[in-house]
N, C-alpha and C positions, 0 to 999 in steps of 0.2 A: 504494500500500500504506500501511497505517497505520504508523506510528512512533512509539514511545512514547520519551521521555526522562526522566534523570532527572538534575539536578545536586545535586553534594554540595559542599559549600566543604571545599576541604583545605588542611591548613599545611604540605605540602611543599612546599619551596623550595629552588632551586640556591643560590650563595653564588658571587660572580666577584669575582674580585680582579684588578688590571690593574699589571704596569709596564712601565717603557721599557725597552728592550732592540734589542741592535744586530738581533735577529733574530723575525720573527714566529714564537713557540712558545705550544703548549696543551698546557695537564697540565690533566688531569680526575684526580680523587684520587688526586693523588699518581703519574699515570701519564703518559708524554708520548704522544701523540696522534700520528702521524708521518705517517699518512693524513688525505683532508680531511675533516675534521668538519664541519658548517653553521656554525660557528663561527668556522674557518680562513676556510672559503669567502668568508664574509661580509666579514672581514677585508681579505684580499688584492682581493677588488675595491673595496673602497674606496680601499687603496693605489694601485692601479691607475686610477679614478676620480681620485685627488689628484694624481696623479703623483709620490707619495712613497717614499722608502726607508727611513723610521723602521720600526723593529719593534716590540713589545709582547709582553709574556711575560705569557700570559692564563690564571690558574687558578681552576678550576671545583671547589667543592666541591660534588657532584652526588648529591642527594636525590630529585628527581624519578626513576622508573625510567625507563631508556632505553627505548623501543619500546612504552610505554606507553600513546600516543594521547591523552598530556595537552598536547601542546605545548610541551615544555620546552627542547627544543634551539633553537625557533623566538623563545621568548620570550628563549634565553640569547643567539641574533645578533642580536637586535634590541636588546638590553641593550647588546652588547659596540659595535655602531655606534655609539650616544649615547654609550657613556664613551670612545671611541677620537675 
């Protein structure tokens, strides 16, 4: 079948901010996340990979719409692995 696409450059963008903390937590604006987010996920198996017990208190100021098929949660674990 044919396919047609189209891309637009957009300036939405999340905002993550990282610190140390005795425990892994994620707040998305201002919300704490208590289920696993791709984010969480990402997280704990690196810990798991490292064999570490540090934690990280990870807040998302979240621009991009959830469930929007932009990539954002995808781009936001791959952010949070390079700065953790």
């Amino acid at each position: 079948h044919l396919l047609e696409s189209v891309f637009l450059k957009l300036t939405l963008a999340d905002k993550i901010y990282i610190q140390s903390s005795n425990n892994l937590i994620c707040h998305v604006n201002s919300n704490n996340i208590h289920g696993e987010n791709i984010v969480i996920k990402a997280a704990k198996k690196l810990q798991n990979y490292l064999g570490i017990n540090a934690g990280a208190r990870i807040t998302i100021e979240k621009n991009i719409p959830i469930g929007a098929g932009l990539g954002g949660g995808s781009a936001n674990a791959a952010l949070v692995l390079q700065l953790l």
